[in-house]
C-alpha positions in Angstrom: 17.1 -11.8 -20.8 15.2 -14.3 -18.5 12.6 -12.8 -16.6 10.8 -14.5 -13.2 8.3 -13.5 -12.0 7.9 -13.0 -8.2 3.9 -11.6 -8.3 1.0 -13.3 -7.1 -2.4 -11.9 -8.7 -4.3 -9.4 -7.4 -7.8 -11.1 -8.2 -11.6 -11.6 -6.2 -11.1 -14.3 -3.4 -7.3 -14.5 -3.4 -5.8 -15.4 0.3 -6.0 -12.3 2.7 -3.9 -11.4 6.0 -6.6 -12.4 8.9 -8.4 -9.1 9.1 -7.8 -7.5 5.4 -11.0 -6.3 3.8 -12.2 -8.1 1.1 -10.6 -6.5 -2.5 -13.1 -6.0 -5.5 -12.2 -6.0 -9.1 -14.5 -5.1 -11.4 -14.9 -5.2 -14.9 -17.2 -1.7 -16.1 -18.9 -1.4 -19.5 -18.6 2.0 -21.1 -21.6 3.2 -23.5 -18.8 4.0 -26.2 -17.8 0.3 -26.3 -14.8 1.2 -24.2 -13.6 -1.5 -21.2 -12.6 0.3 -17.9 -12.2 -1.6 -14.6 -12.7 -0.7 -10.7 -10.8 -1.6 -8.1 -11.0 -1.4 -4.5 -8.4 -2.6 -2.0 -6.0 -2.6 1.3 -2.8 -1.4 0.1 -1.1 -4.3 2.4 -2.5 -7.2 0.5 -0.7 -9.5 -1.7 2.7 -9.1 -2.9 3.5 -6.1 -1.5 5.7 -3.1 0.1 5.8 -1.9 3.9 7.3 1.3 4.2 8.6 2.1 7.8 5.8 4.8 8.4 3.5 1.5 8.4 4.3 1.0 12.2 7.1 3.5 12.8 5.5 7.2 13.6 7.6 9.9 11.2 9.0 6.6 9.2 9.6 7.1 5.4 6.7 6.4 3.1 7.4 4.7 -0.4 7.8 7.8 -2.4 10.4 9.0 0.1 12.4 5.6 -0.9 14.9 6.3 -3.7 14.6 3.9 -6.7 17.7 2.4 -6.6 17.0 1.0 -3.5 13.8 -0.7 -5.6 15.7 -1.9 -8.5 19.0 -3.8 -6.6 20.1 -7.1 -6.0 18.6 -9.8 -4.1 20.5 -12.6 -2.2 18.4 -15.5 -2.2 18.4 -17.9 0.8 16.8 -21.7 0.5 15.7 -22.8 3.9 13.3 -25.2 2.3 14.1 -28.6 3.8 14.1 -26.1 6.9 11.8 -26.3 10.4 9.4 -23.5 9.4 9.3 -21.0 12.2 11.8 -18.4 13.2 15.6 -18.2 12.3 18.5 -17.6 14.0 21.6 -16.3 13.8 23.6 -19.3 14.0 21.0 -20.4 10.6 21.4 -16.6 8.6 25.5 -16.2 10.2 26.4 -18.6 6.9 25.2 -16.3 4.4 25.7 -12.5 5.9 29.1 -12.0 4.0 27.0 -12.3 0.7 24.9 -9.8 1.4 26.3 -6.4 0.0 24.8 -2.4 0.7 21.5 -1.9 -1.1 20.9 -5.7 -1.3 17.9 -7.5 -0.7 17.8 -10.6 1.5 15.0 -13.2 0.1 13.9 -15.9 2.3 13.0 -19.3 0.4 11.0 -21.2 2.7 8.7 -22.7 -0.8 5.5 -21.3 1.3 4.8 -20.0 -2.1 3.0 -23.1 -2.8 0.7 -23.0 0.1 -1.2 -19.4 -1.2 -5.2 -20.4 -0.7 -4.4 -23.1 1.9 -4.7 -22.2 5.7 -1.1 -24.1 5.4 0.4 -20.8 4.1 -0.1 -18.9 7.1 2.2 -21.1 9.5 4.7 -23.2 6.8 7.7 -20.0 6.4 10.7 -18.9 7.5 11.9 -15.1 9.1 14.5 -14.2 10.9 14.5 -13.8 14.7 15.4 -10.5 16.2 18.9 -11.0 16.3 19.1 -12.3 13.2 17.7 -9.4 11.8 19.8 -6.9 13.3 22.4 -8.6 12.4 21.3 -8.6 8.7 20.5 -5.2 9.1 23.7 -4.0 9.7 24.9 -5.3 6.4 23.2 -2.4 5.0 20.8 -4.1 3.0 17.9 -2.6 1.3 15.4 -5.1 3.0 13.9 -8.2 3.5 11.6 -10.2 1.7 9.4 -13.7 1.9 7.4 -16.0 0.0 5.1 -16.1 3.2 3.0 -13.3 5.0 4.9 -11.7 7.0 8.3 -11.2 9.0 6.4 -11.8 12.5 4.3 -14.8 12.8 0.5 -14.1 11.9 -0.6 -14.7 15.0 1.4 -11.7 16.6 -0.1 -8.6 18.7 3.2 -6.5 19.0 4.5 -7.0 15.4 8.0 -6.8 17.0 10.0 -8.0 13.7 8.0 -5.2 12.0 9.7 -2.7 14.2 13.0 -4.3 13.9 13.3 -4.0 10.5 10.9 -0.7 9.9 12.2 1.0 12.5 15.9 0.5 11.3 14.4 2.2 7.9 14.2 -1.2 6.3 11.4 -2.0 3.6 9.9 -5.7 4.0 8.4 -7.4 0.9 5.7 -10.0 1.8 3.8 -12.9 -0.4 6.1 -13.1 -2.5 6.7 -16.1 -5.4 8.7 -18.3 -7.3 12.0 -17.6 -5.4 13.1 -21.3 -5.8 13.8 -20.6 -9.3 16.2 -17.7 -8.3 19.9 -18.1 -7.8 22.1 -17.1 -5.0 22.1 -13.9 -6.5 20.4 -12.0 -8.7 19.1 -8.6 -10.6 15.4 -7.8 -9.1 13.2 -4.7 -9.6 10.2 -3.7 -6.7 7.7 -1.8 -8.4 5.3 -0.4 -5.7 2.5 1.9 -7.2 3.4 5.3 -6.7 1.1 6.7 -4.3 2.0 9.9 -2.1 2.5 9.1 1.0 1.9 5.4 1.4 2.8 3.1 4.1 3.0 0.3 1.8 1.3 -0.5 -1.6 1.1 -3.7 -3.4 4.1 -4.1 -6.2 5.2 -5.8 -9.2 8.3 -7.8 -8.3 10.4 -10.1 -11.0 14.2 -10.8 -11.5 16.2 -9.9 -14.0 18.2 -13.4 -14.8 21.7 -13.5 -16.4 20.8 -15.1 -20.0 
C-alpha cells in the first residue's frame, strides 16, 4: 500500500510560530557505546495536534480523543490556484456534501512549499467563521492545513481557534504534501501520547489505495 507522508521534521532551526521557543535536539554519547538523544520542545510546533483544552477552559485534551477519530478519512480540498487568505462559504459550500462523520477536511493551499521562507506565514488558506461552522456541522473530526494555523498569524483573539476548539474539533497545523492526496483518502494522526496535553506534535501520512 502507498504510503504519503504528511510530516515535516522535527530538527534544530526548523520554522517556528512567531513566539515558540527555540527546540533542541541533541545527540548524547553513552560511556557503554550506546546512542541516546535529548530533546526539548513546545508541544505546538511543527506538524502537530491542538486539542480543544488549548484555548477552550474544561476542553478535551488528546488522550481524552478516541482513536478512531485519529485514524479516519480525510477530504482533501485544492485551493491552490486560490487568493490565499480566508474562505468562505460560497468557496467550501461545493465540497460540504463530501465530507462524512468522523472525516477530516484538509486544506491544500501548496503553502507546504513555503516552510523556512517568511512566505509561509501569509501564502494559505482557512476557512472563515461561517465557513467553519458550517463544516462543523458535518460532523467532521477536524480540520487540517499545510500552513500555520486556522487564524491568520498575526491574530490576538484566535477567533478560528475557538470556532473550531470550542465545537470540540481538533485542528492539524504544518502539515505536508497534501497535493499528492486525492479527494479522499485513508489517513492516520499519531500525536504522542502525553496525559493531558493540549496539543502535541504528530506523525501524520495517508494510507493510499494501491
Amino acid at each position: 500500500m502507498p504510503i504519503v507522508d504528511l510530516t515535516h521534521y522535527l530538527e534544530n532551526g526548523m520554522p517556528l510560530y512567531p513566539g515558540t521557543p527555540e527546540p533542541s535536539f541533541e545527540d548524547l554519547h553513552g560511556g557503554d557505546g550506546s546512542e541516546v538523544s535529548q530533546y526539548e520542545l513546545c508541544n505546538h510546533m511543527g506538524t502537530h495536534v491542538d486539542a480543544p483544552s488549548h484555548m477552550i477552559e474544561g476542553g478535551q485534551t488528546l488522550d481524552d480523543i478516541g482513536l478512531e477519530r485519529l485514524v479516519t478519512n480525510a477530504v482533501t480540498v485544492d485551493f491552490r490556484g486560490r487568493e490565499k487568505g480566508a474562505l468562505t462559504l460560497a468557496d467550501l459550500e461545493p465540497h460540504l456534501e463530501k465530507l462524512g462523520s468522523g472525516d477530516f477536511l484538509f486544506i491544500c493551499s501548496g503553502d507546504d512549499r513555503n516552510w523556512g521562507s517568511a512566505a509561509y506565514w501569509t501564502e494559505w488558506c482557512y476557512p472563515d467563521a461561517q465557513a467553519s461552522r458550517a463544516i462543523i456541522d458535518r460532523g467532521v473530526s477536524g480540520v487540517g492545513f499545510d500552513g500555520p494555523s486556522p487564524d491568520p498569524v498575526d491574530s490576538t483573539t484566535f477567533d478560528l481557534h475557538m470556532v473550531w476548539l470550542g465545537a470540540g474539533r481538533l485542528i492539524i497545523e504544518n502539515l505536508s504534501n497534501l497535493d499528492r492526496l486525492p479527494e479522499r483518502t485513508r489517513v492516520v494522526v499519531a500525536p504522542m501520547k502525553v496525559r493531558g496535553a493540549n496539543g502535541a506534535p504528530a506523525r501524520v501520512f495517508a494510507l493510499m489505495d494501491g
